[in-house]
C-alpha positions in Angstrom: 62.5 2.4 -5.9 66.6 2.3 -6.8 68.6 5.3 -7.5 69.7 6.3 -10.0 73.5 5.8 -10.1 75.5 9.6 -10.8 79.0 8.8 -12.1 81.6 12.1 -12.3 84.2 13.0 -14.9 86.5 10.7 -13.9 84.0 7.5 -14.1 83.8 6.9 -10.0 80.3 7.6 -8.3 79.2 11.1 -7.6 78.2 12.2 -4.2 74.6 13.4 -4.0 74.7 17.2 -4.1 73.5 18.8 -0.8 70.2 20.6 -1.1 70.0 24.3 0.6 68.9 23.2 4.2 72.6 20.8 3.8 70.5 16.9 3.3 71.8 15.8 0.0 68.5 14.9 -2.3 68.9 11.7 -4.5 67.5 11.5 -8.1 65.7 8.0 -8.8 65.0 7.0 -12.1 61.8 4.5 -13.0 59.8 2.9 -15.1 55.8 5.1 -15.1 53.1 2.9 -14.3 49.6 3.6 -14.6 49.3 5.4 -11.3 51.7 8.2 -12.5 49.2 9.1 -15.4 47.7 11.9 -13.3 50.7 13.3 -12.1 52.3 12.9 -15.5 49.2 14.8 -17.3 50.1 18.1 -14.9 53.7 17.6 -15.6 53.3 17.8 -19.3 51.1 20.9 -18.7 53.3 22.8 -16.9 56.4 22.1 -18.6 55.4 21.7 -22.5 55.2 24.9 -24.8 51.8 26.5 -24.9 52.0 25.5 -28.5 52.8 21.6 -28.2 50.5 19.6 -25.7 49.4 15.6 -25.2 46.1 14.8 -26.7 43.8 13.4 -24.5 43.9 9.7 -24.0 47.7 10.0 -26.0 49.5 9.6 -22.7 47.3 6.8 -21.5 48.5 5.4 -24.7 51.9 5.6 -24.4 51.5 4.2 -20.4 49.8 1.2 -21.1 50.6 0.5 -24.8 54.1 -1.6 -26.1 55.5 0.5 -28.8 56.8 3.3 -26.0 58.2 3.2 -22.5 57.7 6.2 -20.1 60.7 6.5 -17.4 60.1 9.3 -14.7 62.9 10.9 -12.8 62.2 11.9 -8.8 64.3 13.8 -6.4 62.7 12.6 -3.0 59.2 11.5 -4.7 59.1 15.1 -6.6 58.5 14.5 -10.2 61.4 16.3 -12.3 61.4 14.8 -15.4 60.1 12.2 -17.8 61.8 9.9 -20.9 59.9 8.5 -23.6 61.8 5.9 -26.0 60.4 3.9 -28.6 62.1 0.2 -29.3 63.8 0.0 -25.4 66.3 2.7 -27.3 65.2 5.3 -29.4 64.6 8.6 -27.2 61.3 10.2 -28.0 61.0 13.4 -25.9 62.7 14.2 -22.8 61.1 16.5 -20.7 63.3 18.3 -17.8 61.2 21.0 -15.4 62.8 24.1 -14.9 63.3 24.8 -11.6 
């Protein structure tokens, strides 16, 4: 799994905030696979509106079909966020959680 390369204002690399207990966490970005179905399906749950929600079998779909690709974003092998784009460019949704 790479990281995910932070660059500040000024173009140079960014140095990995430190977390509260002072051990900087690092954000890795990544292709899904099929193993991160599960894990994306509570994801969606918890940070979607109550309104707006992924059919069943739709983010199967979207994993294992060639019209979208699903990149997740970690912060030491914590789920945080998820990309969809359509045509290797086109953003889809972009989901951030909260805290």
């Amino acid at each position: 799994m790479s990281a995910a390369k932070q660059t500040s204002k000024n173009g140079r690399a960014a140095k990995p905030a430190p977390a509260p207990d002072g051990v900087a966490a690092e954000l890795a970005v990544r292709r899904a696979e099929a193993s991160d179905e599960i894990p994306l399906g509570f994801f969606f749950d918890t940070v979607l509106r109550k309104d707006y929600f992924v059919r069943r079998g739709q983010l199967n779909d979207i994993l294992n079909g060639k019209y979208h690709q699903v990149h997740v974003a970690e912060i030491d092998t914590v789920l945080v966020g998820v990309a969809i784009t359509t045509r290797g460019s086109r953003l889809v949704n972009a989901l951030v959680h909260p805290a």
